[in-house]
Backbone as CSV, one residue per row, in Angstrom:
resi,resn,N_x,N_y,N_z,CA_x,CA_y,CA_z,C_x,C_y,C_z
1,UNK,62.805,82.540,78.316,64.130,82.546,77.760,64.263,83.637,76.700
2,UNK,63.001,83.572,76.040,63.336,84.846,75.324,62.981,86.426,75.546
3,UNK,62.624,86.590,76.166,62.569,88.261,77.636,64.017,88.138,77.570
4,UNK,64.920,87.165,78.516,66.125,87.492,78.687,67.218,87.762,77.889
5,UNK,66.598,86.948,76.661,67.667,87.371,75.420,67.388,88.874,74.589
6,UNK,66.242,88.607,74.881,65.564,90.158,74.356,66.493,91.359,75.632
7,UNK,66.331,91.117,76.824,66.651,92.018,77.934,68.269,92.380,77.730
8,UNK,69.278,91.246,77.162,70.312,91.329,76.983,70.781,91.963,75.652
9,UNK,69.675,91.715,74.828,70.292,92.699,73.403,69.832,93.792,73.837
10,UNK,69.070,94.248,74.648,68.878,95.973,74.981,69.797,96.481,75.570
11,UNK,70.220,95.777,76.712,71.213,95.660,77.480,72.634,96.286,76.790
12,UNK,72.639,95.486,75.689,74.202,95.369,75.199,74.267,96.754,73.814
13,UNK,73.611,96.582,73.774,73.059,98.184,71.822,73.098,99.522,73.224
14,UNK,72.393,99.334,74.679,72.433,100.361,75.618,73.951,101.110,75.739
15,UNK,74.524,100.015,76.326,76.362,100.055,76.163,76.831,100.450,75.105
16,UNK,76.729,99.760,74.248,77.308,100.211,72.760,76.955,101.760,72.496
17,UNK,75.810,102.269,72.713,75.310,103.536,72.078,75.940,104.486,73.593
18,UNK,76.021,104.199,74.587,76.743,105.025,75.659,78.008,105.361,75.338
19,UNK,78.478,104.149,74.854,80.448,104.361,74.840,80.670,105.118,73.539
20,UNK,79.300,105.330,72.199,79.913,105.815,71.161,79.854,107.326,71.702
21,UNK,78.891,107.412,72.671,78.353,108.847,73.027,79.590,108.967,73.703
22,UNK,79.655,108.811,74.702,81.251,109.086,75.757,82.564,109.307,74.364
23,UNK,82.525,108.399,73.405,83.904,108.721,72.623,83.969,110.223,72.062
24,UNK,82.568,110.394,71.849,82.079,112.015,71.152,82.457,112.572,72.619
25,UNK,81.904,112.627,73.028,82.330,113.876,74.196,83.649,113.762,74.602
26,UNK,84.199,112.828,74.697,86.090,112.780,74.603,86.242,113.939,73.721
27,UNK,86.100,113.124,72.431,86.308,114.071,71.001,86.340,115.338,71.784
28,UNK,85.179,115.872,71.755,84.465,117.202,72.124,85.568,117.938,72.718
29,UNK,85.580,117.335,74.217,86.254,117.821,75.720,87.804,117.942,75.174
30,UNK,88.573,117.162,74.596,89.504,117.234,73.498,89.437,118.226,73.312
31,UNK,89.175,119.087,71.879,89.134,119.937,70.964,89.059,120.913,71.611
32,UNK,88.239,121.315,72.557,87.767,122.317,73.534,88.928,122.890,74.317
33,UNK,89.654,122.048,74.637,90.951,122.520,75.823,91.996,122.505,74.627
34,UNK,92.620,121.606,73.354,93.290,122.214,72.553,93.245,122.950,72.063
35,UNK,91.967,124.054,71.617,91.980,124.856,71.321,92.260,126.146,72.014
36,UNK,91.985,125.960,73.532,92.226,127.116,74.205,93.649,127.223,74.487
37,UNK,93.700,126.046,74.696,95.931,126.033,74.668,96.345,126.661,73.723
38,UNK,96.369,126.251,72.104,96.548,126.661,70.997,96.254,128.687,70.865
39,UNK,95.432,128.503,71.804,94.995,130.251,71.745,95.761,131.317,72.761
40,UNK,96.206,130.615,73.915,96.995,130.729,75.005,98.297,130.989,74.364
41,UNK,98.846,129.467,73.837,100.326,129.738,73.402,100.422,130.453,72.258
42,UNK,99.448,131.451,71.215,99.479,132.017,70.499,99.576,133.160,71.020
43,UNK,99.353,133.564,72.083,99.420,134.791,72.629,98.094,135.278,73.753
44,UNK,96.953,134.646,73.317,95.861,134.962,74.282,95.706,134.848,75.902
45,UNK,95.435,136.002,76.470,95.311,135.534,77.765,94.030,134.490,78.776
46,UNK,94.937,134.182,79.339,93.524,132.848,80.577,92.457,134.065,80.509
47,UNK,91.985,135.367,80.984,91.250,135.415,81.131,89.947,136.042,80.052
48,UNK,90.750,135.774,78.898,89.843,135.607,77.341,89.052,134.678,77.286
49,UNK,88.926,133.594,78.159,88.148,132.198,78.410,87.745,132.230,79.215
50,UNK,87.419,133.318,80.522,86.431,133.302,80.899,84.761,133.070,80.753
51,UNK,84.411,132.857,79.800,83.265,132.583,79.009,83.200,131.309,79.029
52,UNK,84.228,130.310,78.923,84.374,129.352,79.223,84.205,128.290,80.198
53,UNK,83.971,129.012,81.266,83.443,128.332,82.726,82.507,128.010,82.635
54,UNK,81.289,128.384,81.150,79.918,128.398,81.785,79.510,127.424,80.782
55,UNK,80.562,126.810,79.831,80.403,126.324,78.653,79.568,124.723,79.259
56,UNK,78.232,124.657,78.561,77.396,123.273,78.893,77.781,122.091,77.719
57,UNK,77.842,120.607,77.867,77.676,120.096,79.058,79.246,120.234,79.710
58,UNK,80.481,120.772,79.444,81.548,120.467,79.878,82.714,121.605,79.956
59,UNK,81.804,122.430,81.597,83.123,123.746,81.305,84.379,123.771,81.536
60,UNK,85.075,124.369,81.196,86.410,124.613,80.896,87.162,125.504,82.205
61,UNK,88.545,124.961,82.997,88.786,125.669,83.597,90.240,126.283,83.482
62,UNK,90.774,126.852,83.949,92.458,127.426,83.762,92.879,128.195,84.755
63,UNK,93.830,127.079,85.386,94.670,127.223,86.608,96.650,127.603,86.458
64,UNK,97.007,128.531,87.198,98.486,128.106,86.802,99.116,127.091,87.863
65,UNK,100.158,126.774,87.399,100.807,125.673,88.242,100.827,125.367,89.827
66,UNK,100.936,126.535,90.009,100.760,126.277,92.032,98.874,126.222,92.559
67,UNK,98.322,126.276,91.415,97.299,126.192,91.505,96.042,127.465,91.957
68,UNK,96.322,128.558,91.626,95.368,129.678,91.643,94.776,129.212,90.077
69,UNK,93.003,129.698,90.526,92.276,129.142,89.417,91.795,130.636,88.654
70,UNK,92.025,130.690,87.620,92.239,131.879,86.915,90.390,131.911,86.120
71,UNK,89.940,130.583,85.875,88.914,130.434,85.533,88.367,129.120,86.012
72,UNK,86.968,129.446,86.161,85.846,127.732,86.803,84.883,129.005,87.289
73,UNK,83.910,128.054,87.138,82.611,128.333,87.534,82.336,128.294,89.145
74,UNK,82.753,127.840,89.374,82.601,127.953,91.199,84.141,128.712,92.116
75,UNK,85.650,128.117,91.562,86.318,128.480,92.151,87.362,129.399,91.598
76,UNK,86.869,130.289,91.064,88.171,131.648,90.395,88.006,132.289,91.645
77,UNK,89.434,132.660,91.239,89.813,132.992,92.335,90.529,132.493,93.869
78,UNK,90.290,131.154,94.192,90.863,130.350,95.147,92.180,129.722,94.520
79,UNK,92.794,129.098,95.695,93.612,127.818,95.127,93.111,126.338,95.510
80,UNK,93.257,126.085,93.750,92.859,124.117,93.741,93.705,123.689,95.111
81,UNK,94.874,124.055,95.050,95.688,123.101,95.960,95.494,122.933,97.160
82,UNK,94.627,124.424,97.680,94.131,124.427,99.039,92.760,124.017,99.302
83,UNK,92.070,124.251,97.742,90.328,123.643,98.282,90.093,122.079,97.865
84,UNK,91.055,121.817,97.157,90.611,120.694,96.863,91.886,119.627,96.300
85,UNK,92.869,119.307,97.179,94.103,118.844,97.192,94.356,117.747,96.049
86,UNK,93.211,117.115,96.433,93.547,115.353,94.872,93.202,116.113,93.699
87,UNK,91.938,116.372,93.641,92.029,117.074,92.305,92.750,118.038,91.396
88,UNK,93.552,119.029,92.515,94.577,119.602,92.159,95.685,118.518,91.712
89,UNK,96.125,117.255,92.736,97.059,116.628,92.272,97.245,116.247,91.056
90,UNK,95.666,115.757,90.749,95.143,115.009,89.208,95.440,115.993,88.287
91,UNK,95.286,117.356,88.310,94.889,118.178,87.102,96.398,118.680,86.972
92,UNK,97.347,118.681,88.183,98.923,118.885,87.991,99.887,117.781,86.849
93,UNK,99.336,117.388,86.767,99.889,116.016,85.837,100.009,116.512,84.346
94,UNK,98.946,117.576,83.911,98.994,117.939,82.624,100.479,118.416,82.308
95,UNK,100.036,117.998,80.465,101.697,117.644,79.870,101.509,118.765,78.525
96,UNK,102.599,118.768,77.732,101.819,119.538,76.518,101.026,119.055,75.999
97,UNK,101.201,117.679,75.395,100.880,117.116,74.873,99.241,116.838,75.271
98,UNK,99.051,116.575,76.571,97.341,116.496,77.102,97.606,115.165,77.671
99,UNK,96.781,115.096,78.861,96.637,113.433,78.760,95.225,113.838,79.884
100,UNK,94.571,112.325,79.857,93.497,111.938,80.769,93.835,112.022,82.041
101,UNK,93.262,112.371,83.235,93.049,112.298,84.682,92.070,111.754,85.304
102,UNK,92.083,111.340,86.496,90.938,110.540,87.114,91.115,111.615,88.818
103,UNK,89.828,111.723,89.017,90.413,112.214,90.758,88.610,112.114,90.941
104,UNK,88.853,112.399,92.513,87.073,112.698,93.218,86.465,114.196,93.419
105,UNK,85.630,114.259,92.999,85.478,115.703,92.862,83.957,115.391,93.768
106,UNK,83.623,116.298,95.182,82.243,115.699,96.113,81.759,114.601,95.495
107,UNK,82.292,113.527,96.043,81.910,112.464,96.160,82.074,111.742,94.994
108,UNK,81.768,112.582,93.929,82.480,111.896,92.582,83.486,111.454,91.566
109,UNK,83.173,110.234,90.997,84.817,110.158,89.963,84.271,111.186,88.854
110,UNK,85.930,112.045,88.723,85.858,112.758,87.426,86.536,112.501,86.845
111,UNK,86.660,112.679,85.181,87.446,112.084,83.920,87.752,113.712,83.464
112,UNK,89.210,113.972,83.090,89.558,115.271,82.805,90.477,114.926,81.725
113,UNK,90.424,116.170,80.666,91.466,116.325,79.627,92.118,117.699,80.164
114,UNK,93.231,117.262,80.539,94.483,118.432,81.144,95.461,118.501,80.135
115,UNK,95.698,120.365,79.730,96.916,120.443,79.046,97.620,121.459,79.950
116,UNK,99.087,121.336,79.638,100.094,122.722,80.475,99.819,123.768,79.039
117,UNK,99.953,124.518,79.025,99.857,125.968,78.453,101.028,127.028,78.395
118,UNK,101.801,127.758,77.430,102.643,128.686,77.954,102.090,130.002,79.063
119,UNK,102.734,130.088,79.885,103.196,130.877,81.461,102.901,129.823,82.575
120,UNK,103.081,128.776,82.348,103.012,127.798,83.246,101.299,127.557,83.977
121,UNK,100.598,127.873,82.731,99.213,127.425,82.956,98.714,126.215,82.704
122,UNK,97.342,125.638,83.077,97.087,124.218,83.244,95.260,124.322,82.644
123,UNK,94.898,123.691,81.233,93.667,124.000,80.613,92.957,122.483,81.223
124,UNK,91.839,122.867,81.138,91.263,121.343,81.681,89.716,121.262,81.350
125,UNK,88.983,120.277,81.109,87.730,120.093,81.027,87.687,118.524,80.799
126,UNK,86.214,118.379,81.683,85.765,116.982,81.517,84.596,116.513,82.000
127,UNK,84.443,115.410,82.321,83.050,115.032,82.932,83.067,114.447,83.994
Protein backbone atom coordinates (compact mmCIF):
# COMPACT_ATOMS: atom_id res chain seq x y z
CA UNK A 1 0.00 0.00 0.00
CA UNK A 2 2.67 2.12 0.46
CA UNK A 3 4.74 1.62 -3.16
CA UNK A 4 1.37 2.78 -4.44
CA UNK A 5 1.05 5.82 -2.51
CA UNK A 6 4.61 6.45 -2.95
CA UNK A 7 4.01 5.58 -6.99
CA UNK A 8 1.16 8.15 -6.95
CA UNK A 9 2.99 11.09 -5.31
CA UNK A 10 5.64 10.61 -8.13
CA UNK A 11 3.06 10.27 -10.37
CA UNK A 12 1.30 13.47 -9.45
CA UNK A 13 4.81 16.22 -8.56
CA UNK A 14 5.60 14.30 -12.46
CA UNK A 15 2.38 16.21 -13.79
CA UNK A 16 2.70 19.10 -11.77
CA UNK A 17 6.43 19.78 -12.86
CA UNK A 18 5.34 18.95 -16.77
CA UNK A 19 2.43 21.47 -16.84
CA UNK A 20 4.72 24.20 -15.04
CA UNK A 21 7.25 23.34 -17.86
CA UNK A 22 4.54 23.43 -20.78
CA UNK A 23 3.21 26.96 -19.12
CA UNK A 24 7.00 28.25 -19.68
CA UNK A 25 7.16 27.21 -23.10
CA UNK A 26 3.61 28.77 -23.78
CA UNK A 27 5.22 31.84 -22.14
CA UNK A 28 8.23 31.34 -24.42
CA UNK A 29 6.33 30.35 -27.87
CA UNK A 30 4.18 33.54 -26.88
CA UNK A 31 6.82 36.16 -26.74
CA UNK A 32 8.62 34.68 -29.69
CA UNK A 33 5.79 35.22 -32.36
CA UNK A 34 4.76 38.67 -30.55
CA UNK A 35 7.71 39.83 -31.01
CA UNK A 36 8.16 39.07 -34.57
CA UNK A 37 4.64 40.57 -35.28
CA UNK A 38 5.57 43.63 -33.29
CA UNK A 39 8.75 43.76 -35.68
CA UNK A 40 6.70 43.05 -38.87
CA UNK A 41 4.07 45.72 -38.08
CA UNK A 42 6.89 48.10 -37.26
CA UNK A 43 8.10 47.88 -40.54
CA UNK A 44 10.37 44.68 -40.77
CA UNK A 45 10.19 42.31 -43.43
CA UNK A 46 9.07 38.19 -43.15
CA UNK A 47 12.19 37.55 -44.54
CA UNK A 48 14.36 39.26 -41.58
CA UNK A 49 13.19 36.03 -39.63
CA UNK A 50 14.47 33.82 -41.60
CA UNK A 51 16.85 32.81 -38.87
CA UNK A 52 13.96 31.93 -37.26
CA UNK A 53 13.06 28.61 -38.79
CA UNK A 54 15.95 27.10 -37.14
CA UNK A 55 15.14 28.55 -33.73
CA UNK A 56 15.38 25.21 -31.05
CA UNK A 57 13.14 23.88 -29.19
CA UNK A 58 10.31 25.88 -31.14
CA UNK A 59 10.82 27.34 -34.73
CA UNK A 60 9.06 30.01 -35.96
CA UNK A 61 7.25 30.15 -39.24
CA UNK A 62 5.61 33.07 -41.57
CA UNK A 63 3.09 32.46 -44.09
CA UNK A 64 0.79 35.06 -45.91
CA UNK A 65 -2.82 34.48 -46.03
CA UNK A 66 -3.43 32.22 -49.07
CA UNK A 67 -0.80 30.41 -47.63
CA UNK A 68 2.75 30.66 -49.42
CA UNK A 69 5.29 29.99 -46.60
CA UNK A 70 7.70 32.81 -46.61
CA UNK A 71 9.61 31.04 -43.73
CA UNK A 72 9.83 27.14 -41.97
CA UNK A 73 12.38 24.94 -41.93
CA UNK A 74 11.16 22.36 -44.26
CA UNK A 75 8.51 24.25 -46.36
CA UNK A 76 9.60 27.92 -47.72
CA UNK A 77 8.71 28.24 -50.43
CA UNK A 78 5.54 25.88 -51.01
CA UNK A 79 1.94 26.47 -50.16
CA UNK A 80 0.56 25.30 -46.56
CA UNK A 81 -2.75 25.14 -48.30
CA UNK A 82 -1.61 22.74 -50.87
CA UNK A 83 0.90 20.56 -48.71
CA UNK A 84 -0.77 20.38 -45.89
CA UNK A 85 -4.57 21.49 -45.94
CA UNK A 86 -5.72 21.15 -41.89
CA UNK A 87 -2.84 22.66 -40.75
CA UNK A 88 -3.09 25.42 -43.03
CA UNK A 89 -6.80 25.57 -41.91
CA UNK A 90 -5.58 25.70 -38.14
CA UNK A 91 -2.85 28.32 -38.64
CA UNK A 92 -5.60 30.52 -40.90
CA UNK A 93 -7.52 31.27 -37.81
CA UNK A 94 -4.80 33.67 -36.53
CA UNK A 95 -6.23 37.02 -35.20
CA UNK A 96 -4.23 40.12 -34.10
CA UNK A 97 -4.61 39.57 -31.10
CA UNK A 98 -3.00 35.66 -31.23
CA UNK A 99 -4.84 32.80 -30.21
CA UNK A 100 -4.01 28.90 -29.74
CA UNK A 101 -4.51 26.21 -32.59
CA UNK A 102 -4.72 22.54 -32.55
CA UNK A 103 -4.27 20.56 -36.04
CA UNK A 104 -2.18 17.10 -37.11
CA UNK A 105 0.96 17.67 -38.34
CA UNK A 106 2.46 13.55 -39.68
CA UNK A 107 0.67 11.90 -37.52
CA UNK A 108 0.86 14.35 -34.80
CA UNK A 109 -1.23 16.75 -32.52
CA UNK A 110 0.31 20.19 -32.72
CA UNK A 111 -0.33 23.18 -30.28
CA UNK A 112 0.41 26.60 -32.18
CA UNK A 113 0.52 30.32 -31.18
CA UNK A 114 -0.79 32.10 -34.49
CA UNK A 115 -0.75 35.85 -35.03
CA UNK A 116 -2.04 37.85 -38.44
CA UNK A 117 0.70 40.46 -39.05
CA UNK A 118 0.49 43.69 -41.27
CA UNK A 119 0.50 42.68 -45.32
CA UNK A 120 -1.76 40.04 -44.53
CA UNK A 121 0.87 37.74 -42.97
CA UNK A 122 0.35 34.84 -40.48
CA UNK A 123 3.43 34.38 -37.49
CA UNK A 124 3.25 31.04 -35.81
CA UNK A 125 5.24 28.76 -33.51
CA UNK A 126 4.60 25.87 -31.27
CA UNK A 127 5.00 22.42 -30.21
Amino acid sequence: MKKVALVMVVAMAGLIFAAGVMAQDKDAIKKQVDDIVAAIDGGKKAADFASAAGNKPYYVYILEKGGNVLVHPALMGKNLKEAAAPAYEAVSKATPAGTWVKYQWQGAEKNAYVRSAKGDLIVGSGY
